[in-house]
Each structure stands twice: as structure tokens, then as C-alpha cells.
N, C-alpha and C positions, 0 to 999 in steps of 0.2 A: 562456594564452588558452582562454576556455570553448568549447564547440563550438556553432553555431546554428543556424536555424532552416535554415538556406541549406546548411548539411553532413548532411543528412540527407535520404535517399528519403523521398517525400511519396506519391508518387502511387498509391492505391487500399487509401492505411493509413489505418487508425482513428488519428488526430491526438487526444491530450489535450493540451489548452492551458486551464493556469492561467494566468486573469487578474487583475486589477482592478476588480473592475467595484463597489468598495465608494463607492457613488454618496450623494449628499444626498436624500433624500427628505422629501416633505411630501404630506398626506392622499393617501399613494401614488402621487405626480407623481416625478418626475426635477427638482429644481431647477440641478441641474449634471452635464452629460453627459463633463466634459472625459477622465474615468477611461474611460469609453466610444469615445470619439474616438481616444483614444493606443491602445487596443488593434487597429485598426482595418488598421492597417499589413500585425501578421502575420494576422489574421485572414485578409485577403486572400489573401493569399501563399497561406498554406495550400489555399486554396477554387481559386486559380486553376493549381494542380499537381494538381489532380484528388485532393486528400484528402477523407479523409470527418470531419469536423471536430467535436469531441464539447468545449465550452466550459463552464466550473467559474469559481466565485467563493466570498468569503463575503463578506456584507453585514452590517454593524454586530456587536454582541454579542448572543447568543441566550443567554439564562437561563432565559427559564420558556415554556413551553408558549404563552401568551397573544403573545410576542414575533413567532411564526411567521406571522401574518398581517400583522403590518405589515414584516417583515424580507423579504419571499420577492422572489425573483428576478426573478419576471414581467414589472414593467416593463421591469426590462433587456432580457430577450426583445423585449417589443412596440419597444424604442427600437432594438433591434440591426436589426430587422426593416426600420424605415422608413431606417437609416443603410446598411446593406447593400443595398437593391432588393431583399432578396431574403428568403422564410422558416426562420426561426430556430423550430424547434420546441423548444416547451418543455418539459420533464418535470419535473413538482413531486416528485420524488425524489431523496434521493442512496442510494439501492441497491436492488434486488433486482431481480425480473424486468421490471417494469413499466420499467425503466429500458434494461435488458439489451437486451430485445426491440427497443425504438427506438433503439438502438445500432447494432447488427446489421442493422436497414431503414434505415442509412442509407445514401445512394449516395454516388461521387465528387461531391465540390464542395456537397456536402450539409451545414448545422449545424445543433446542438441545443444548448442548454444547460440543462443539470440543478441542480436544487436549491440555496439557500445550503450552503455545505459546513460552515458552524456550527449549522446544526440537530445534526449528529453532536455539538456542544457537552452535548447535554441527557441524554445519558448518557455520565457520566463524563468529560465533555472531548475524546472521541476526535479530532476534529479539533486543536483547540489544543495539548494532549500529545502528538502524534504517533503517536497509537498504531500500532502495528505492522500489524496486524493490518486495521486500512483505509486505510493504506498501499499495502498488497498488493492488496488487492480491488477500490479506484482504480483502480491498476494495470495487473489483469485485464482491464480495460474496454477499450483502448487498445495500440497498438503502435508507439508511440513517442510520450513526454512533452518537450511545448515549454512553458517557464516565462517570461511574459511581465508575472509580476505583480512591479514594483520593491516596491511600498508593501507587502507582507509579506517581503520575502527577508529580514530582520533578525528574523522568526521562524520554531521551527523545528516545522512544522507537516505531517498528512499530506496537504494536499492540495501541499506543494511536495514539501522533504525527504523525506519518508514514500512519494511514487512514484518518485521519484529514482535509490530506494534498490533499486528493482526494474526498473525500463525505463532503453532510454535515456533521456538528458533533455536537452535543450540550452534555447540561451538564446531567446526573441523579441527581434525589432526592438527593443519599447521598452526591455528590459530591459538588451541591448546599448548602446543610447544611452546609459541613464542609468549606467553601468560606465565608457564613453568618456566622457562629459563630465566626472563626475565623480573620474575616476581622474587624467586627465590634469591637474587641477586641484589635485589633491591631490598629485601626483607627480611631475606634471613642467609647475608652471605657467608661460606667459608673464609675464615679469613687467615690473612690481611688479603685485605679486597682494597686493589687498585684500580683509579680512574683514571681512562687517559682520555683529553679530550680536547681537539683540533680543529680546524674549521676555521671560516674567517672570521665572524665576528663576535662580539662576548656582548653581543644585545639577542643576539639569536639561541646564546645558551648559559644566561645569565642564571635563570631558572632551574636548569639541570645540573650549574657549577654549585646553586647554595641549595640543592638535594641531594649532591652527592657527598661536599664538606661531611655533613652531617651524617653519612652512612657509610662512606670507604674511606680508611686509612691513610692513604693518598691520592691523591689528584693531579694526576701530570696534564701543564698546559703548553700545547703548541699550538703551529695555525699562525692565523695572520690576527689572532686576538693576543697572543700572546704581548705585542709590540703596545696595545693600550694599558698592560699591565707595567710593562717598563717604562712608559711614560706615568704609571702613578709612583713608579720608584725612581723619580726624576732622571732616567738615563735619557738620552739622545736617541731618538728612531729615525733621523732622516725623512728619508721619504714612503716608510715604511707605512701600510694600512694602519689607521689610528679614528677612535673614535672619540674625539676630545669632548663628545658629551656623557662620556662614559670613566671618564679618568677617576673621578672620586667613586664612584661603584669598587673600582677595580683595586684601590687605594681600602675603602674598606672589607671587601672581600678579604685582602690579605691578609688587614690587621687580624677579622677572625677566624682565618684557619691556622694562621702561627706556619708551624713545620711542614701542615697538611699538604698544602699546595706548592707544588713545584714549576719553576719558571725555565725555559731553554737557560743553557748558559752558555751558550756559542749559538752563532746565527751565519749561513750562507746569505750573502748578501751582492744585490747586482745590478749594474749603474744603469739598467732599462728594465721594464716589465716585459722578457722576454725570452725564450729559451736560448740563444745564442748570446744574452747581454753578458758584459764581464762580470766575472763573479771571483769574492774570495770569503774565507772565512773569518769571521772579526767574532772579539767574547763579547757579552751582552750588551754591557754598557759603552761598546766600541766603536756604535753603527755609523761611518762619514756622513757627512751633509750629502744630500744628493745621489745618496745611494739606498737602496729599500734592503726588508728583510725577504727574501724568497722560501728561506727552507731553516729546522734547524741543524746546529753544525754536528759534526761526529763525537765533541763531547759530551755535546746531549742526549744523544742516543748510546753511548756507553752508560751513561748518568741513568738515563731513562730502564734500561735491559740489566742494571743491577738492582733497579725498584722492582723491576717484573720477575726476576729469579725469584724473588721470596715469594712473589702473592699463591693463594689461593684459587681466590676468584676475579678476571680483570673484565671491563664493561669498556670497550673501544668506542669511540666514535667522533668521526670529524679526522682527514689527514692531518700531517705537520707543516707542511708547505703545499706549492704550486705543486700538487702531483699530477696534473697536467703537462707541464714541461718537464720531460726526461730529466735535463742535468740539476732540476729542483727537488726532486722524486727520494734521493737517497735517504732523507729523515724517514719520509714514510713508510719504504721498504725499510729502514731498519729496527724502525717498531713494529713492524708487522714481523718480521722475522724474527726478532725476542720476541713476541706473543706466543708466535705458533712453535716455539723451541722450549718453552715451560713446561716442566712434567705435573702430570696430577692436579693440575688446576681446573677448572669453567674459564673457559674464553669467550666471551660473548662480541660481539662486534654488533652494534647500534646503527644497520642498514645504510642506505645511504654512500659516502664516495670513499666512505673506509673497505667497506664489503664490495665495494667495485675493485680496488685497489687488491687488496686478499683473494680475489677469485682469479684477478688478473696477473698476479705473482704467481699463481699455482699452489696457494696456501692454503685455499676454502678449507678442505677437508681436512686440517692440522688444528680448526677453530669448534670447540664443543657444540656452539652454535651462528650463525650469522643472521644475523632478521633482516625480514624480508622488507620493513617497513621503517624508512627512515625519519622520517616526522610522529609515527606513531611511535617512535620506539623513544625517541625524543620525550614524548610527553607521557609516556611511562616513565622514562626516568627523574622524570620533574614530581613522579609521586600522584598525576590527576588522573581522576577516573574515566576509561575512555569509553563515550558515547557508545556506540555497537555495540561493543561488551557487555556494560549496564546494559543495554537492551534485551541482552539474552534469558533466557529459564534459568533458573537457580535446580541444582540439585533436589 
């Protein structure tokens, strides 16, 4: 057990709390606050023990000098500002005195948040690399490290790892959550514990289909990996996404999960990659030349919503189609809709454009949980230990 935010003196210490705040943005708006809202828990916590509370992020990828203006932090500030009642002082740095100073002025129950921590990107990587050396100087800043962001612990970076390595550190609220839902899920589920898992390709979640064989009772696949798996059961995919260097993977996955694994058995299909292309629906091994697979068809989500009436515990992630193009979209809402209509179960949704989907249907809150972190949630489910996390105090 990692140690948390709740095992640690707070009161009249300089608090560093890495978050999340890697938010959507458009012409420098906030389109989606939900990365904002999950931090919101410890943030409190912190502020209401009388810490002085010093807030870090990185937003998007920072490459060139021009990216700094539309990458920077500031909204977060003004949005943290109007979500908290209270002021959130900003500082457009991550180091040196100008930062230092309003470190130091701050009082108990006082926050700031400083700088994307991927500007340190634009020389030499120093964030993303972990470099040692700001690491330490993080660090410096701070007298005790709380790590609340899930959606990077799967890398090993110095605004987690890299302070870790020199203060203590423990875990926030969210970060705790998404450890409890998703460990208990992967370790000790209620079951029958169903996997559903979409997305486009079966190179990208090769590793989490033969973690989850092995731990949930079934495995429902859609997505645009599905069509590689029907090409290792000799049907026809057209012009369907297909990864022919993956056919025999796909071919021996089946052989060893037997019954475990479930394949679409009807397919929405449409003579252009497009939301207006023609579209009908054909059964699996049906697909015409010159036509692709976009969605799967209404069989399969009846198929699909009588595997989910039984389960227990279901681990979501990855859509069933283009759920980009609207008239592609209905697989997906219709698994999301059998999810979030199962009684007495854990519903987990593995971050990512399934949890965009579910919050965008008005379903969020009908799911036990959603993570915040799609790649990290990923490599929890594949069973590897994530970087950040190992980084933390133990109990």
C-alpha cells in the first residue's frame, strides 16, 4: 500500500501536488474541465489543513518555442480560480526567482500554479527524460510531494518520478481511486467480470487482450481490430482497417481463449470513409469488396447487452466504431447504454475516447468509475507496474 495524502503533516508545509490538468483547449477556452474537477478533492484537502499549496501540470506537447502561447497554463488558473471561490495565483515560470519568491509568500491555505512543466521540453527534454537535475530543483521548492496525476504515472518524468526521488511523496485522492478501482478489477474481481475492448488496432492492445484472457470471463471485441481478427477466421474484410502483420497473433489468440473471446457478428459497413458514405448492414463474414467496416451492427450489441446483464464487474475501453461520425456512433452508444443500465455491478471505463463517449452521452455518472488516464489505464491493465506509483512511500 502506497502512502497518501491523509498520512502526511500538511499543516504550514509547502504542498507540491502534481496534477492533471492536461485539459482540451480551443482558441484558449477550456472545452472540457472534467481533468480540473477530479483534482479538486485533494486540492481541498490540502487548502483546508492549513498548507501552502504550490500546483504543476503539463499540457499538450511543447516542441518549438511558437507552441508556448497557446500551450500555457493560465486558463487552468482562471478556471481553478472560479471552481475553488478562491485565488489561484499564477506564475508563467517553471524556475528561478520569480517563481521562488511567490513560493515563499505564500500563506497557509494559500495556491499558485506554476508554468506547463513541458516547456522544460525545449531544452533537451528535461521534463519528459527525467532529468536529474530538475528533479531536484522541483523538489527544492516544496516539503512534501502529493502525486495526484493517474494520466502520466505510466511515465517516467521529472515532475513525478524525478521529485519522488528526493521528497517524500505520496498518493492524492484521485490517484488512490483510480489504484482502487482499477486494481480490484484486475485482481480480485467480482465476477463474471467482462471485458470490452474497441479501438483501432490489436497492435495497440495486444498486451491488455492476453491480460485480460486470463482474468475476465469474457472479452468482447470491436473497433476497427476486430476486421484483423476476421481475417485470421478467413472471412472477407474489404476494404476494412486490417493489420496483415498481425493475422496470425490474432489467429492464435483465438485458438487460446476458446469461448472467452467474442467477435462482432454483424458489421455497419460504407462504400467511403465518411459520415455521409453509403452504408448497410452485412453479418460478419459478409463484408463486399470495396466496402470497409465502420461500426458494429445492432446484432452485436444485443449479443454484446446480454453478456453485460450478467457481469459483475465490466472494464470498458476503446469505442466499436468511427464514433466520430454520428451515423457510425450507434455500436458505441449502444454499449455504453447496456453498461450504464446494469444493476449492482463496478463499471470501470479505461480513459481515453470511451470516457469521452460516456460523458458525451450524459452517462458519466451511471459508471462506478471512469479514469482519468487513458494510456495509464492501459498499462495497468496489461498487469505493469507504473513508474510514478513505484515511485511513491509505501505505507
Amino acid at each position: 500500500m502506497k502512502k497518501t495524502v491523509e498520512d502526511i503533516q500538511i499543516k504550514d508545509q509547502t504542498v507540491l501536488m502534481r496534477a492533471d490538468f492536461n485539459v482540451p483547449l480551443k482558441d484558449g477556452e477550456i472545452t472540457d474541465d472534467n481533468r480540473i474537477v477530479q483534482a479538486l478533492p485533494t486540492i481541498k484537502y490540502i487548502l483546508s489543513e492549513g498548507g501552502k499549496l504550490v500546483l504543476f501540470s503539463h499540457l499538450g506537447k511543447v516542441k518549438e518555442e511558437a507552441d508556448k502561447e497557446k500551450l500555457t497554463l493560465r486558463p487552468v488558473a482562471e478556471r481553478l480560480t472560479e471552481l475553488l471561490g478562491q485565488e489561484v495565483t499564477f506564475v508563467p515560470e517553471t524556475r528561478g526567482e520569480k517563481l521562488e519568491s511567490a513560493i515563499k509568500a505564500l500563506n497557509p491555505g494559500e495556491v499558485l500554479l506554476f508554468e506547463n512543466t513541458r516547456f522544460e521540453d525545449l531544452d533537451g527534454k528535461k521534463e519528459s527524460k527525467n532529468d536529474p537535475e530538475l528533479g531536484k530543483y522541483w523538489a527544492s521548492l516544496g516539503d512534501v510531494f502529493v502525486n495526484d496525476a493517474f494520466g502520466t504515472a505510466h511515465r517516467s518524468h521529472a515532475s513525478n518520478v524525478g521529485i519522488s526521488a528526493n521528497l517524500e511523496a505520496v498518493a492524492g485522492y484521485l490517484l488512490e481511486k483510480e489504484l482502487k478501482f482499477l486494481g480490484d478489477a484486475v485482481n480480485d474481481p467480482e465476477r463474471p467480470f467482462v471485458a470490452i475492448l474497441g479501438g483501432a488496432k490489436v497492435s495497440d492492445k495486444i498486451n491488455v487482450i492476453k491480460s485480460l484472457l486470463s482474468k475476465a470471463d469474457k472479452v468482447l471485441i470491436g473497433g476497427g481490430m476486430a476486421y484483423t481478427f476476421y481475417k485470421a477466421k478467413g472471412y472477407n474484410v474489404g476494404n476494412s482497417l486490417l493489420e496483415e502483420d498481425r493475422v496470425e497473433l490474432a489467429k492464435n489468440l483465438m485458438e487460446e481463449a476458446g469461448d472467452k473471446l467474442l467477435l462482432p457478428v454483424d458489421n455497419v459497413v460504407a462504400d467511403d470513409f465518411s459520415n455521409d458514405a453509403n452504408s448497410k448492414v452485412v453479418p460478419a463474414d459478409e463484408i463486399p469488396d470495396g466496402w470497409e467496416g465502420l461500426d458494429v451492427g445492432p446484432a452485436t450489441v444485443e449479443k454484446y447487452a446480454k453478456e453485460l446483464e450478467k457481469a459483475k464487474t465490466v472494464v470498458w475501453n476503446g469505442p466499436m466504431g468511427v464514433f466520430e461520425f454520428e451515423n457510425f456512433a450507434k455500436g458505441t452508444i449502444g454499449v455504453c447504454e447496456a453498461i450504464a443500465n446494469i444493476d449492482g455491478a463496478t463499471t470501470i471505463i479505461g480513459g481515453g475516447d470511451s470516457a469521452a463517449a460516456a460523458q458525451s452521452l450524459g452517462y458519466g455518472d451511471k459508471f462506478s468509475h471512469i479514469s482519468t488516464g487513458g494510456g495509464a489505464s492501459l498499462e495497468f491493465l496489461e498487469g505493469n507496474e507504473l513508474p510514478a506509483v513505484a515511485a511513491l512511500d509505501n505505507k
